[in-house]
N, C-alpha and C positions, 0 to 999 in steps of 0.2 A: 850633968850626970850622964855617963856614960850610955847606953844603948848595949844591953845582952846580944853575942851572936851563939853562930851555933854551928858547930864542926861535925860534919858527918863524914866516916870514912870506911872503905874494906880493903881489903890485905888480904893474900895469903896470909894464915897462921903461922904465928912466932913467938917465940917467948919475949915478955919486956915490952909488948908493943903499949900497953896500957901505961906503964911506967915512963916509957918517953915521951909518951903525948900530955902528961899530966906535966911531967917537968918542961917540954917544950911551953907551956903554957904560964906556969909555975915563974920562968926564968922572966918574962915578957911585962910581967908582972898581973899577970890576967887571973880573975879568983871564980874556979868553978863555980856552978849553980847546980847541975843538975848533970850526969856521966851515969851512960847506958853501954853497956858492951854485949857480945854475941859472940861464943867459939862456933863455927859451924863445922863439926868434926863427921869424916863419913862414917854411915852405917855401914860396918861390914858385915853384917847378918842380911842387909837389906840389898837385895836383888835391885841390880840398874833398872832401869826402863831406859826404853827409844827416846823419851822425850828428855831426860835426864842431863845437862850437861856434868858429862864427868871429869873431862879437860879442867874445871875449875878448882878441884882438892878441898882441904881444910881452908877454911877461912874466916878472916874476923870482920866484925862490924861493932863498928864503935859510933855513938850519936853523943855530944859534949853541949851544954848549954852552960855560957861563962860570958862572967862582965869584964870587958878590956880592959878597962883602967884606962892608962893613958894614952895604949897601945890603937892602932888605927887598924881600919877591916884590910886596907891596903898592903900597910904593912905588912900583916900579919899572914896574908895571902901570898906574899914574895919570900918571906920566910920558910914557913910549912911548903910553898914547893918544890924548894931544896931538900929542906925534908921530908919528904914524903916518898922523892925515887928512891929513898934508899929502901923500901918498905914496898914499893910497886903500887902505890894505896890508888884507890878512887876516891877523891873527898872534894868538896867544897867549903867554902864556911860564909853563911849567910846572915841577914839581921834576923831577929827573931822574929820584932816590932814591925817589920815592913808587909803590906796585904801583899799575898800573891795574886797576881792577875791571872783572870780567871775564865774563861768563854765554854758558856751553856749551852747542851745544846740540846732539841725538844722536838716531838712530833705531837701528839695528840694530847695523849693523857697528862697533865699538868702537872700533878701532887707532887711530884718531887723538884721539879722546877720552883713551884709555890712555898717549900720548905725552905730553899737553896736562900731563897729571896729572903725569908722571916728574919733566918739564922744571920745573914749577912748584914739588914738592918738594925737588927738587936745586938750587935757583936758579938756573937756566938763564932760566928764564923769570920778567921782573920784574912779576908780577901776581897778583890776588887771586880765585879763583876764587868766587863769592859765589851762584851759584845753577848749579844744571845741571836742564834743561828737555826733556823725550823726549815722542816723540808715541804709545811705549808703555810699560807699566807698570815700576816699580823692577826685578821680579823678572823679568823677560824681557830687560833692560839687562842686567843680575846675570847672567843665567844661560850669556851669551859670556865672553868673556876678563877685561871688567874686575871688580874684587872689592867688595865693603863699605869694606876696607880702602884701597881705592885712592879712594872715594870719600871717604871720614871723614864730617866732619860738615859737607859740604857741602851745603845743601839743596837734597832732589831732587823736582823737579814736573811730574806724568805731566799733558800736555795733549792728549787725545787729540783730532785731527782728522776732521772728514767733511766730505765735500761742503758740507753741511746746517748743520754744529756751526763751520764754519773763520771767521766774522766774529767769534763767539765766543770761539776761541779764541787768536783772534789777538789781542781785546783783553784777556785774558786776560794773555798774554805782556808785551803793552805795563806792563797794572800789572806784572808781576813787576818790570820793568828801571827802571818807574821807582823802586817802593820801595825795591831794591838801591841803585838812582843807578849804574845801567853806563854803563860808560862804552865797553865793547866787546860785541858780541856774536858768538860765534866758532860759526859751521856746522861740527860738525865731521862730516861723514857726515850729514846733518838732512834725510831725503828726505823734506822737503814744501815746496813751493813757495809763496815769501811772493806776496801778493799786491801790486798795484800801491800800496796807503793804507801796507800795513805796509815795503815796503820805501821808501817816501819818508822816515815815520817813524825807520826806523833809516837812512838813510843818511848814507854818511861813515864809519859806527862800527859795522858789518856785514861780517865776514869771510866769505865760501863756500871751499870748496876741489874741485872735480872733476877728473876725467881730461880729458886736454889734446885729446882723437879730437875735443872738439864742434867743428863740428856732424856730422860722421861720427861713426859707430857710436854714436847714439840710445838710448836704452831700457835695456832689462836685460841683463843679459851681456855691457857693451863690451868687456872683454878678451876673451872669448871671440872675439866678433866680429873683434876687432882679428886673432886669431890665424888666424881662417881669410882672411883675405886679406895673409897673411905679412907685418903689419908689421914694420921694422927699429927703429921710435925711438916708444915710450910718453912719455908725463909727464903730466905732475898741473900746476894751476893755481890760486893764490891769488889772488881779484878783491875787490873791493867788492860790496854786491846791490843791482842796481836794478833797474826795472821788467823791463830786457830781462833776460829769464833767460837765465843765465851767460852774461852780454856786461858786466858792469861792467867800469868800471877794475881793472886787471891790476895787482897788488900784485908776485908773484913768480911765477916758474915753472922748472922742472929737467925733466931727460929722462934717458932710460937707453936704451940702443942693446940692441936684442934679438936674438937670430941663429936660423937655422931649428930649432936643438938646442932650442929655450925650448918647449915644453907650454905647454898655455892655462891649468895651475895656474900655470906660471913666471912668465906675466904675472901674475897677478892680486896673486903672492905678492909682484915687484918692482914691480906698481902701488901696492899696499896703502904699500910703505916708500917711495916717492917721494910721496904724498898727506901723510904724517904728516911729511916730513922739509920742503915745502914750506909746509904749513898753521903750521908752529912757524915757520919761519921770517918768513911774512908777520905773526903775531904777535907778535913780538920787533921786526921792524921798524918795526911800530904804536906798540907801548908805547913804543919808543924814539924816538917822533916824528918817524921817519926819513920815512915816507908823508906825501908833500901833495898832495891833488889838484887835477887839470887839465883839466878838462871833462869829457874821455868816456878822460883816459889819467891817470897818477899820478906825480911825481917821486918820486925813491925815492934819501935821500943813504945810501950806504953805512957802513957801519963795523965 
C-alpha cells in the first residue's frame, strides 16, 4: 500500500490554479485525502507598513494530502516541475509518514524540552529528535526536572556562549545541523539570541516560543511583572526567528485569562503550560506541512 504525500505550494493568484492541480493529480492517477487552499488578496482599506512586503501581491497557497497509487514521489516531483513554472509556484511534495528531524535546543528552564520529549515518545509528535544543543553543561540541564532517561540516547552538546566565543559558537551549531541534515530547529526555552548571519541561515526551519507581554514586560521576571500591574489575559507565542527578535512570522498562539486571586507563582505556573502546549503545537503544525510562509506573516491550514 502506497504511502500518502503531501503537496504544498504558493503562486501569485490566478484563476484555475485549484482545478489544475486537482487534475494534474487526477490524470497521475493519485486520489486526494485531504485539499486546503488560501486566496491572499490585498487589503486596500489597509494601510502598508515598513515591515510589509508589498512586492508580493495576491497570492495562493494551496496544502494537498493524496495517496499516489502507482505513481512514485520521484516521479511525481519531475513532473509538477514542469508544471509548476508555468504558475511561478514554490512547492515541494513530501511523505507525510516520514518524522521530520528535528534538533532542540534548551537553556535552563526545561518544561518545554520535557514536553517536546513526552509528545515525541508517545507519538504525538511525528519527528526524530537527532541532536539536543544547551548553552550549559549536561549536568546543570540534568539537575532540573528533565532525566537521562527522558533524554536516551539522544546526543547532547554543551555550546557554551560569550560575548567573545558567540561567532564560534554559532558556527559550531551550524555544523551540528548540517551533519544531522535538520530539518527543524526548535527553541525551546534557548535564552540566547541568534544573530543576524545565524538566523538568515536557519530561516524558514527555526521555531522560538516566548511570552505574549513582548514588547511590555522586557527582561527577567515577566510574569512577575505582569502581575504587579494586574494583568487579566497571559500567553505564550510560537514564531519563526528572524533578524527582528521575537517579531518573526507568528506560527501559533493561546491565552489564559488570570483573575486577582492568581499570585505571581500562579502566573508563572499557567505561563510555563501555555509555552509547552503552544510550542508542541506550532511543531506538529510544521512537521505536518501545515506552515507556509508570507512575507513578514504565515498561512497556517488547520487539521
Amino acid at each position: 500500500m502506497s504511502k500518502p504525500l503531501i503537496l504544498t505550494l504558493d503562486c501569485p493568484d490566478a484563476p484555475g490554479i485549484t482545478a489544475k492541480v486537482t487534475a494534474f493529480l487526477f490524470e497521475r492517477g493519485c486520489n486526494i485525502l485531504d485539499a486546503q487552499q488560501f486566496n491572499d488578496r490585498a487589503d486596500e482599506e489597509a494601510p502598508a507598513s515598513k515591515a510589509e512586503d508589498t512586492s508580493r501581491g495576491d497570492r495562493f497557497f494551496m496544502r494537498v494530502a493524496f495517496d499516489p497509487a502507482e505513481a512514485t514521489a520521484d516521479n511525481l516531483r519531475a513532473d509538477f516541475a514542469e508544471f509548476a513554472t508555468r504558475f511561478a509556484m514554490e512547492w515541494k511534495i513530501v511523505s507525510q509518514d516520514r518524522p521530520r528531524r528535528v534538533l532542540i535546543m534548551v537553556s535552563k528552564a526545561d518544561h518545554c524540552l520535557i514536553d517536546l520529549l513526552y509528545r515525541w515518545r508517545t507519538g504525538e509528535l511525528n519527528i526524530e529528535p537527532v541532536a539536543l544543543v544547551s548553552n550549559h553543561p549536561k549536568e546543570v540541564v540534568l539537575s532540573r526536572g528533565v532525566g537521562q532517561t527522558d533524554i536516551g540516547d539522544i546526543p547532547f552538546h554543551h555550546i557554551p556562549v560569550t560575548r567573545d566565543t558567540k561567532p564560534e559558537a554559532e558556527a559550531k551549531l551550524r555544523a551540528i545541523a548540517d551533519e544531522c541534515d535538520v530539518e527543524l530547529v526548535v527553541l525551546a526555552r534557548y535564552m540566547q539570541i541568534f544573530s543576524d548571519e545565524q538566523s538568515a541561515h536557519f530561516e524558514g526551519r527555526c521555531i522560538n516560543i516566548h511570552h505574549s507581554f513582548l514588547p511590555g514586560f522586557k527582561g527577567a521576571r515577566p510574569y512577575h511583572q505582569a502581575h504587579e500591574r494586574g494583568v487579566k489575559i497571559i500567553g505564550a507565542t510560537a514564531h519563526f526567528v528572524t533578524a527582528d527578535l521575537d517579531e518573526g512570522p507568528i506560527i501559533h498562539q493561546d491565552v489564559e485569562r488570570i483573575s486577582h486571586a492568581d499570585a505571581a507563582s500562579d502566573l508563572v505556573r499557567k505561563g510555563r503550560d501555555i509555552e509547552r502546549r503552544v510550542l508542541a503545537e506550532a511543531v506538529r503544525l510544521f512537521v505536518q506541512e501545515r506552515v507556509l510562509l508570507n512575507g513578514t506573516r504565515t498561512v497556517v491550514f488547520r487539521g
